[in-house]
SEBA-260864 format. One record per residue (C-alpha): residue number from 1; residue in one letter; chain; x negated, y, z negated. Coordinates in steps of 0.5 Angstrom, whole numbers. Each point is the difference from the previous one (the first is absolute). Layout:
BEGIN
ATOM | nr | rest | kette | xx | yy | zz
ATOM | NUM | A | A | X | Y | Z
...
//
This chain:
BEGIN
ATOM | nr | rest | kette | xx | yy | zz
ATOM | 1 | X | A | 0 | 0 | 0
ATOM | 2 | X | A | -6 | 4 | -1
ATOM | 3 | X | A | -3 | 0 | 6
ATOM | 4 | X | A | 7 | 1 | 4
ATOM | 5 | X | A | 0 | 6 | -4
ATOM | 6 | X | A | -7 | 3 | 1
ATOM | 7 | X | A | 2 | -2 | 8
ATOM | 8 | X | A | 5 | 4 | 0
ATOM | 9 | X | A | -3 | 5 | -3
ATOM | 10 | X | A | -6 | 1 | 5
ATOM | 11 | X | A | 4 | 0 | 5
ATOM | 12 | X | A | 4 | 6 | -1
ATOM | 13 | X | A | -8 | 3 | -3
ATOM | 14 | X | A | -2 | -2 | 7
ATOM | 15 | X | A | 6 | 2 | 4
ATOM | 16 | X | A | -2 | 7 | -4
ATOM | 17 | X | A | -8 | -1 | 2
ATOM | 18 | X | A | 2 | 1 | 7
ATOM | 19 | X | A | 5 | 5 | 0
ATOM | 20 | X | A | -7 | 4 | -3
ATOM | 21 | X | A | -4 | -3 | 4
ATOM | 22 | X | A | 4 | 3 | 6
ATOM | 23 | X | A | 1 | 6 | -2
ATOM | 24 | X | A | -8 | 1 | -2
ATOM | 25 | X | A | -1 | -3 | 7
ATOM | 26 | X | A | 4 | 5 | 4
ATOM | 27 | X | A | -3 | 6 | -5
ATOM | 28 | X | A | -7 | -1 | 0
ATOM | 29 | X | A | -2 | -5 | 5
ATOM | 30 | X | A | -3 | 5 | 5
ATOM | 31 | X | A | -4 | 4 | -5
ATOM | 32 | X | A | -2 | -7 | -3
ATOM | 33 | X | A | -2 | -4 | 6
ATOM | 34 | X | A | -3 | -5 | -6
ATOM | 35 | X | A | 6 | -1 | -3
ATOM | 36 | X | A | -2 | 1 | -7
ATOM | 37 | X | A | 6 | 2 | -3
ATOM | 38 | X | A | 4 | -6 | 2
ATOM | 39 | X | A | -5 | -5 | -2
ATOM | 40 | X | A | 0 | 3 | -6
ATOM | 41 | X | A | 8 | -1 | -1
ATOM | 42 | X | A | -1 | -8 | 2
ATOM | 43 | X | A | -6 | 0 | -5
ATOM | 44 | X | A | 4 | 2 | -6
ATOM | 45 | X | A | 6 | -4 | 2
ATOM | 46 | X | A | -3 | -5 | 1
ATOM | 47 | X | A | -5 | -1 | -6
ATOM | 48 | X | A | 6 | 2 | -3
ATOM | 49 | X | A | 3 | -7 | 1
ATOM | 50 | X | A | -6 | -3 | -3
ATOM | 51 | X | A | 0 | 5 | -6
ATOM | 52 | X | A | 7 | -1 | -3
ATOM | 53 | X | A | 1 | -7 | -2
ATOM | 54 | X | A | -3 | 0 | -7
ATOM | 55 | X | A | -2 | -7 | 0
ATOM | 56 | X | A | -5 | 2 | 7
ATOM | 57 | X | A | -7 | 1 | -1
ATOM | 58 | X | A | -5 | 2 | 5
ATOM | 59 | X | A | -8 | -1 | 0
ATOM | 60 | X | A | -4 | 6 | 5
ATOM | 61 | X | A | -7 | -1 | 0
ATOM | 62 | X | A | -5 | 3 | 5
ATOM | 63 | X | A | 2 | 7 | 2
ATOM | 64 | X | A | -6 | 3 | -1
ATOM | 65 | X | A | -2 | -4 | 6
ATOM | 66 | X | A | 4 | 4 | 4
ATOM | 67 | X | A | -2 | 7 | 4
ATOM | 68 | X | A | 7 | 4 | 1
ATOM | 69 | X | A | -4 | 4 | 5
ATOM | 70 | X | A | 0 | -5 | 5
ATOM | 71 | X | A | 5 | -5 | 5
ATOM | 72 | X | A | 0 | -7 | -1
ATOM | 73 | X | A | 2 | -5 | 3
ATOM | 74 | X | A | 3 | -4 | -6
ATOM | 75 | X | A | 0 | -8 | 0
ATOM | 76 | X | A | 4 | -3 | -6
ATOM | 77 | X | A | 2 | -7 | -1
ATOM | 78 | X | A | 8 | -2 | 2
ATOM | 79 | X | A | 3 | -4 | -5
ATOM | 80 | X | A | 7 | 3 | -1
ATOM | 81 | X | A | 5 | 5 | 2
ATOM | 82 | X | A | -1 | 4 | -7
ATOM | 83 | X | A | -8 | 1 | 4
ATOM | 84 | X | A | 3 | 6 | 4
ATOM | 85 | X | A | 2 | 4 | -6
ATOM | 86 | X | A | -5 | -2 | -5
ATOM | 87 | X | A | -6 | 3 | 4
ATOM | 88 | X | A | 3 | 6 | -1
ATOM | 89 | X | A | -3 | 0 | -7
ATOM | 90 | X | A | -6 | 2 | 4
ATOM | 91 | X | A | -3 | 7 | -3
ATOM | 92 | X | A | -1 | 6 | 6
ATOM | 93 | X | A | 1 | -3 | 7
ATOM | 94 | X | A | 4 | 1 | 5
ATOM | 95 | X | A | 2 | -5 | 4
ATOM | 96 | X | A | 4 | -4 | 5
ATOM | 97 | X | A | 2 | -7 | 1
ATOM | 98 | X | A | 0 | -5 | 6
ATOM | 99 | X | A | 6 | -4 | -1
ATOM | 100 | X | A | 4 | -4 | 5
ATOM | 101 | X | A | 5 | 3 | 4
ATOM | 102 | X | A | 6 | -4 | -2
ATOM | 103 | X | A | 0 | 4 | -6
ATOM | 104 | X | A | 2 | 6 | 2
ATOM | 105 | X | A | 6 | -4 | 1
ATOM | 106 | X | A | 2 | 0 | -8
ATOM | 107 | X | A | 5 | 4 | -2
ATOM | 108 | X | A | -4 | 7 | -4
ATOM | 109 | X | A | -6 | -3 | 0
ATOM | 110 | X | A | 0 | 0 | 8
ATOM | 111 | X | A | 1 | 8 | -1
ATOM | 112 | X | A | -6 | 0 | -5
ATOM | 113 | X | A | -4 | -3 | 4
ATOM | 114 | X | A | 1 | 4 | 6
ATOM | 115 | X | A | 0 | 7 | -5
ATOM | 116 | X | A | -6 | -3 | -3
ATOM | 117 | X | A | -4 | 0 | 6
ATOM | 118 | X | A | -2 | -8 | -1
ATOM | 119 | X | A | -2 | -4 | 8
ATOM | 120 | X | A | 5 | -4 | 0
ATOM | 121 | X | A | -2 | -5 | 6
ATOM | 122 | X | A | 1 | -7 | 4
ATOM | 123 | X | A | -4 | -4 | -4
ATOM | 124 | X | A | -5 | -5 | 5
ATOM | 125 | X | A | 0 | 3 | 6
ATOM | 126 | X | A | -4 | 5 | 4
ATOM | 127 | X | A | 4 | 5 | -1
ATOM | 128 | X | A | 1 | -1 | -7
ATOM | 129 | X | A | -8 | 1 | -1
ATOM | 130 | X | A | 0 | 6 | 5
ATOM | 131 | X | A | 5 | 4 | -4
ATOM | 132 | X | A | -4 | -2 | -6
ATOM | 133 | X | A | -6 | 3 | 3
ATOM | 134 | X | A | 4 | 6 | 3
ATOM | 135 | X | A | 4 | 2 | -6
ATOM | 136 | X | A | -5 | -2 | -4
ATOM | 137 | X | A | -5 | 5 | 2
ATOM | 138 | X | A | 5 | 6 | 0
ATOM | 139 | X | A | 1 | -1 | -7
ATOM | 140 | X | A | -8 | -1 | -3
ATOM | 141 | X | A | -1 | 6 | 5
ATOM | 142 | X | A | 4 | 4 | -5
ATOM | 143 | X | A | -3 | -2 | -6
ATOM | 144 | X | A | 5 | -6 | -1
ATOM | 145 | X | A | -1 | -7 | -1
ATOM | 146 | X | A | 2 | -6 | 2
ATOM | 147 | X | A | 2 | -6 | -3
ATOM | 148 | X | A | 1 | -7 | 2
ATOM | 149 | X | A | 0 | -7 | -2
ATOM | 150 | X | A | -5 | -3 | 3
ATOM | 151 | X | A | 3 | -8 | -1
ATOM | 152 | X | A | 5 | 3 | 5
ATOM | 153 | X | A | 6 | -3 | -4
ATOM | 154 | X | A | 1 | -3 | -7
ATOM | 155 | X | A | -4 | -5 | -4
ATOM | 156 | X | A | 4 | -6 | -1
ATOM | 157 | X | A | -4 | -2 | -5
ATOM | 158 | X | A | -2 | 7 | -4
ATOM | 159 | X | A | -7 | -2 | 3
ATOM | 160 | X | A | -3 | 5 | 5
ATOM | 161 | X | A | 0 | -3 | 7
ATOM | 162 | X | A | -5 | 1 | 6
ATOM | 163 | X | A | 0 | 8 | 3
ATOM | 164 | X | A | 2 | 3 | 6
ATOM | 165 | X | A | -4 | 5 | 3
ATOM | 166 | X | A | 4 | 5 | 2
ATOM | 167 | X | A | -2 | 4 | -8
ATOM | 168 | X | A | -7 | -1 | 3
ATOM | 169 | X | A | 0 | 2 | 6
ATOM | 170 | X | A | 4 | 6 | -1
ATOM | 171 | X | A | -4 | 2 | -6
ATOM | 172 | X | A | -6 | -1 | 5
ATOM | 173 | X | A | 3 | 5 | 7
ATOM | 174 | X | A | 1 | 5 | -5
ATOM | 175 | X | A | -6 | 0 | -4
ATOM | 176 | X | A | 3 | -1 | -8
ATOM | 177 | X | A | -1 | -3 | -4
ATOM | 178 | X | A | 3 | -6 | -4
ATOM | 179 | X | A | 4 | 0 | -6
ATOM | 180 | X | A | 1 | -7 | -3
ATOM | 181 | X | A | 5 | -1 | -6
ATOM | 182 | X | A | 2 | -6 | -3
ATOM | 183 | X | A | 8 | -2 | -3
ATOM | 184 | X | A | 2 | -5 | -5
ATOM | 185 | X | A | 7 | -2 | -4
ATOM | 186 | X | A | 4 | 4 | 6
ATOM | 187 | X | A | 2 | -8 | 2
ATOM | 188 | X | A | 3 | -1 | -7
ATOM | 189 | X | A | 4 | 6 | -1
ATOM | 190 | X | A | 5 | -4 | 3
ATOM | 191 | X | A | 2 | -7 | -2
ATOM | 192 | X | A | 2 | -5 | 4
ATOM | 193 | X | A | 9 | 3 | -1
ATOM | 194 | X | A | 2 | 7 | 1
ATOM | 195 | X | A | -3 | 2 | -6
ATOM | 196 | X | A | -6 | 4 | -3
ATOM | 197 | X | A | -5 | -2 | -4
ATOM | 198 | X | A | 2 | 5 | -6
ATOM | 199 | X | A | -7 | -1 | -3
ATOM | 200 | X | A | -6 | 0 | 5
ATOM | 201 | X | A | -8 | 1 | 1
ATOM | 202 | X | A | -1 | 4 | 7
ATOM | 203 | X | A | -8 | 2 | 2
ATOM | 204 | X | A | -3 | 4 | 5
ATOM | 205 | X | A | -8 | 0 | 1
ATOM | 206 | X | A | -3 | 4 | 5
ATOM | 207 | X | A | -6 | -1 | 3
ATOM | 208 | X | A | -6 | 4 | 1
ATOM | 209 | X | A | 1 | 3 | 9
ATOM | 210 | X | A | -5 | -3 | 5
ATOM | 211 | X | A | -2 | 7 | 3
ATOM | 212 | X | A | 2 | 3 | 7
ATOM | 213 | X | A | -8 | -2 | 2
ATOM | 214 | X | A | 0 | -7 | -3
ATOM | 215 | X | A | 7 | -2 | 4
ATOM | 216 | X | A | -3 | 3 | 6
ATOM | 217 | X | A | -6 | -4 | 0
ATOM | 218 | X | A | 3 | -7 | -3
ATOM | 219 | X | A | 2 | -6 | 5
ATOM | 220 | X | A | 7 | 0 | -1
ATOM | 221 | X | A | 1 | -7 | -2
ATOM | 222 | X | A | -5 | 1 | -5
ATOM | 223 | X | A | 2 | 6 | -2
ATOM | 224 | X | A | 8 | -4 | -2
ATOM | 225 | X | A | -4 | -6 | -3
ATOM | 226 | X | A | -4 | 5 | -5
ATOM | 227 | X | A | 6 | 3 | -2
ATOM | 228 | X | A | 5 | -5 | 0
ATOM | 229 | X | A | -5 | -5 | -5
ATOM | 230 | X | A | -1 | 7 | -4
ATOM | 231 | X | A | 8 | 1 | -1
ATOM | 232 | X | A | 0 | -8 | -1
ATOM | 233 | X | A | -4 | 0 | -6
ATOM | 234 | X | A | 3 | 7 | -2
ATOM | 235 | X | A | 7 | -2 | 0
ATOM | 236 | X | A | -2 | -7 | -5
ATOM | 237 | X | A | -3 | 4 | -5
ATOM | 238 | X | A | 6 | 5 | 0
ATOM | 239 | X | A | 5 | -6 | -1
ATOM | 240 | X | A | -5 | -3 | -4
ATOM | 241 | X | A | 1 | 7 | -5
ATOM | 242 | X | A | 7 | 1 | 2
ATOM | 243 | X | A | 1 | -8 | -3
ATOM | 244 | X | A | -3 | 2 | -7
ATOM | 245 | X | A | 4 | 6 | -2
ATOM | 246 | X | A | 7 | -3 | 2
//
């Protein structure tokens, strides 16, 4: 019964996020090609999502790793719809995310995502990979990053599956760097019903960036596997540590 409540209460805050959101896109989107005012309104309402709950806890570490003067390209693993909103918790960026298209078809989230400004596209396809580089150069041009899952879609499994290269590859042709951030317990919020998990451990580590200069001068497949063992290892000891304060 709870959870039906918090559901019904969020989606008449989102129904209210957008309503917001469109009236700032129409007021200061030509004088904010970067859009900060509106990722400002998506962060605090999404963050507020997490905060809320008294039984819901969050663990950040690594912020001191973050140069909020640059772009990046930010990787983060993919384990559960709560990822999206949780990186929000991300101190001092701006940022936009790839996304399938097919959300945009979600009733309020689609109008968010549009609003918002994420790249939504053909997940597999050429064209797909294309708005990708386009777009996505467009926005790090601005001073905006982007984020993408570089698994590509969702671990089955809570583990974190091969990449992809399209992060790299994109991060490479624009020159920035790479921002790697690691999530655990977003899969858990959720128990197998309908229902919340009311008392739940959520943890995020970020990594130290690989450089502009390091990203253009490393082999990409190289530059995946690197990354991919080191946000491995980092995700074992924030489950490990995730475990020992439940």
């Amino acid at each position: 019964m709870i959870s039906l409540l918090y559901d019904i209460f969020w989606a008449i805050l989102v129904i209210i996020m957008v309503v917001v959101t469109a009236i700032l896109w129409v007021f200061t989107v030509p004088f904010d090609p970067a859009r900060k005012a509106i990722h400002a309104v998506s962060r605090f309402f999404a963050t507020s999502f997490y905060k809320m709950p008294l039984g819901w806890h969050q663990h950040h570490f690594g912020f001191e790793n973050i140069d909020t003067t640059k772009p990046y390209v930010i990787i983060v693993n993919h384990c559960s719809m709560f990822d999206v909103p949780y990186l929000y918790f991300v101190k001092g960026l701006n940022f936009r995310w790839v996304a399938k298209k097919e959300l945009a078809k979600m009733p309020l989230f689609g109008q968010m995502i549009m609003l918002h400004g994420d790249i939504l596209v053909d997940r597999g396809t050429k064209k797909g990979a294309l708005e990708v580089m386009n777009k996505g150069e467009m926005w790090l041009k601005r001073g905006v990053c982007i984020a993408i899952f570089p698994e590509g879609t969702r671990s089955k499994d809570d583990n974190i599956s091969n990449f992809k290269t399209g992060a790299f590859n994109l991060a490479k042709n624009a020159g920035v760097g790479i921002l790697p951030i690691v999530l655990s317990g977003s899969r858990q919020h959720i128990r197998k019903s309908i229902f919340y998990n009311w008392r739940h451990h959520t943890g995020m580590q970020i990594l130290p960036p690989v450089s502009a200069e390091e990203v253009a001068a490393t082999d990409t497949k190289e530059l995946m596997d690197s990354l991919r063992d080191k946000m491995i290892a980092a995700k074992q000891n924030l489950d490990a540590y995730l475990d020992s304060v439940k």
